[in-house]
C-alpha positions in Angstrom: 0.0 0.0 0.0 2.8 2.5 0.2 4.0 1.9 -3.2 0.7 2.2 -4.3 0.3 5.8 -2.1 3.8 6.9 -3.1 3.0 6.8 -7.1 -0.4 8.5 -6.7 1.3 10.9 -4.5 4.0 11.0 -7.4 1.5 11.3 -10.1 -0.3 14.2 -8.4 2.7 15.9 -7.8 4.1 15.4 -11.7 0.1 16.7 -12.8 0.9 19.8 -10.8 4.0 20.8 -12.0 2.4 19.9 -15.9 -0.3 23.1 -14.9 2.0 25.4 -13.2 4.4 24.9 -16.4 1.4 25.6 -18.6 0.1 28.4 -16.6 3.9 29.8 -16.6 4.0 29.5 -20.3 0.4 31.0 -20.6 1.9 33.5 -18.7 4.9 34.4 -20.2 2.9 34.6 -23.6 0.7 37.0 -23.3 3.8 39.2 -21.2 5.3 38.8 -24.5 2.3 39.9 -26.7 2.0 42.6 -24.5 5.5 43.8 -24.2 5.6 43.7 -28.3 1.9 45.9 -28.5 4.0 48.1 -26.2 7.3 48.3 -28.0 6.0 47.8 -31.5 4.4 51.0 -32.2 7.5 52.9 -31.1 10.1 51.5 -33.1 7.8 51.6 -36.5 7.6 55.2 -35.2 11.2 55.8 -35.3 11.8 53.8 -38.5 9.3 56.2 -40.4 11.0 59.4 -38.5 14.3 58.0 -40.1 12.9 57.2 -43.4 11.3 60.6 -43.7 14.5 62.4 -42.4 16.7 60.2 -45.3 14.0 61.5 -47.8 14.3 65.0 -47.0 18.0 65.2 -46.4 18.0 63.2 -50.4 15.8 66.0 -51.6 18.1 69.0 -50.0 20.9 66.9 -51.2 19.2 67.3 -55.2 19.0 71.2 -54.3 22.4 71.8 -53.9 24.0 69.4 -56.2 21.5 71.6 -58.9 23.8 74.8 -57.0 27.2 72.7 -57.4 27.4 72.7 -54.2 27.1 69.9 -51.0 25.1 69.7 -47.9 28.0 69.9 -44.9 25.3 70.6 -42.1 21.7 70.4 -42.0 18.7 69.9 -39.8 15.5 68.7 -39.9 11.6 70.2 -38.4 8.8 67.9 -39.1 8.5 68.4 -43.2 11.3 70.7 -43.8 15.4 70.8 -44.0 17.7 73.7 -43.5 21.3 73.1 -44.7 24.0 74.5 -46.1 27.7 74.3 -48.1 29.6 76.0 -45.4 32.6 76.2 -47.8 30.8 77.2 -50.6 28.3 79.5 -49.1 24.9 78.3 -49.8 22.0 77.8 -48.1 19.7 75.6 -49.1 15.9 74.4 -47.8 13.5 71.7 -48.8 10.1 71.4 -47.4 7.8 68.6 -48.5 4.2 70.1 -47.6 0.7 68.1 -48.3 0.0 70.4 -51.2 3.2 71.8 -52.3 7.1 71.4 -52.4 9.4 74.4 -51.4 12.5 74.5 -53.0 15.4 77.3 -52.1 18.9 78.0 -52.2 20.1 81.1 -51.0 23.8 82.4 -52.4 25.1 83.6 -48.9 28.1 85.2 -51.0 25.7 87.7 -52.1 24.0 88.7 -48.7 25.3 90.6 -45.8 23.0 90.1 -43.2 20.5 87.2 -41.6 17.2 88.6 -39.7 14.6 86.3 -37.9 11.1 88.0 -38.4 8.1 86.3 -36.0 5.1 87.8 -38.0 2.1 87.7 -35.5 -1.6 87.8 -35.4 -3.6 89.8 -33.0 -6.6 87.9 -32.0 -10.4 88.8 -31.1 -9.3 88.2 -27.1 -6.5 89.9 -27.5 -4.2 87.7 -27.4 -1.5 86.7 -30.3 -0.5 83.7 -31.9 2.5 83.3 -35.1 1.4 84.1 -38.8 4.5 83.5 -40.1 8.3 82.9 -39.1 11.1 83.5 -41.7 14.6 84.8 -42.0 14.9 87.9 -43.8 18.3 87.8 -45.7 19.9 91.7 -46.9 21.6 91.4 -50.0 24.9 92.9 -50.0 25.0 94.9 -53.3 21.6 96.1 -53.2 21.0 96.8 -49.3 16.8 97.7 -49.9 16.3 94.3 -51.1 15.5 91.6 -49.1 14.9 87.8 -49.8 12.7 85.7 -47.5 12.9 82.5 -46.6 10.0 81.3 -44.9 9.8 78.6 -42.4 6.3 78.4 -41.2 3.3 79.6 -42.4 -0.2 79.5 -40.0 -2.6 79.1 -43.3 -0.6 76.3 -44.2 0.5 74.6 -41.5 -1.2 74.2 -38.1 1.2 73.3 -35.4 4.8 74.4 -34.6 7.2 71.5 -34.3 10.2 73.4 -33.1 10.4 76.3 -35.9 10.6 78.5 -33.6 13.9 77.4 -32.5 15.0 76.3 -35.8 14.7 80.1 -36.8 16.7 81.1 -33.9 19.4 78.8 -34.2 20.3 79.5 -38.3 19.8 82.9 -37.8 22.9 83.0 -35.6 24.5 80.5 -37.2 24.2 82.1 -40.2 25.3 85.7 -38.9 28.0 84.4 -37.5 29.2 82.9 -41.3 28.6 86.1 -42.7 30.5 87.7 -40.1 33.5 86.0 -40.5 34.2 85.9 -43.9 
């Protein structure tokens, strides 16, 4: 009778151990289906950010190759590139909107100056929001004229996604080219 005791008790204990390995592999399957709905969605976002980013910086690329020229620095907000031939003195921008492309190279040789110009709209409660940002570039021969180079427009685009800074940033960047050569 104790042999007979000792394999049911064995048996029992070898049906346990069969459910708590199934439960543990239940378990650890639907972790990992819910780790991957977690993860997933991230990395595809990063893969399209970088795919979109190659595409733009390609398209710039096009611009200043048409300018005999390279890109040496660039950067990218949301749908647009800002870059330039730092040796050459060109500045080029490329921005890919839902209706229309923008295509622009600026010859820096021929400019003197770089301005940053926030263009705002007063509204009804008095308060303001951004029309337009762009840098306002003085040409050097002809000191009146001006050529714009706009990098946001509020009846085209509805959000900033860092313009604001962009604007600031090439502005002195920029400046600080013209200044030193």
């Amino acid at each position: 009778m104790n042999k007979e005791v000792l394999h049911v008790r064995e048996f029992q204990r070898r049906i346990s151990l069969e459910k708590k390995s199934k439960m543990d592999l239940g378990t650890f399957i639907v972790g990992m289906v819910m780790l991957a709905a977690c993860v997933v969605p991230f990395a595809l976002m990063a893969q399209n950010r970088k795919k979109r980013r190659d595409q733009l910086l390609f398209s710039l690329k096009k611009i200043a190759e048409g300018k005999s020229s390279s890109v040496t620095n660039y950067e990218v907000c949301g749908d647009a590139i800002i870059g330039w031939d730092e040796s050459n003195l060109q500045l080029f921008y490329y921005q890919k909107g839902s209706h229309k492309e923008r295509r622009i190279a600026v010859d820096l040789t021929k400019m003197i100056a770089c301005k940053a110009e926030h263009l705002l709209n007063q509204l009804d409660d008095g308060s303001s929001r951004i029309q337009k940002l762009q840098l306002i570039f003085t040409d050097k021969i002809q000191k009146g004229v001006h050529e714009k180079l706009e990098l946001y427009n509020a009846d085209e685009q509805t959000d900033l996604q860092g313009e604001v800074q962009l604007l600031a940033n090439w502005e002195s960047k920029i400046n600080s080219l013209l200044v030193s050569r």
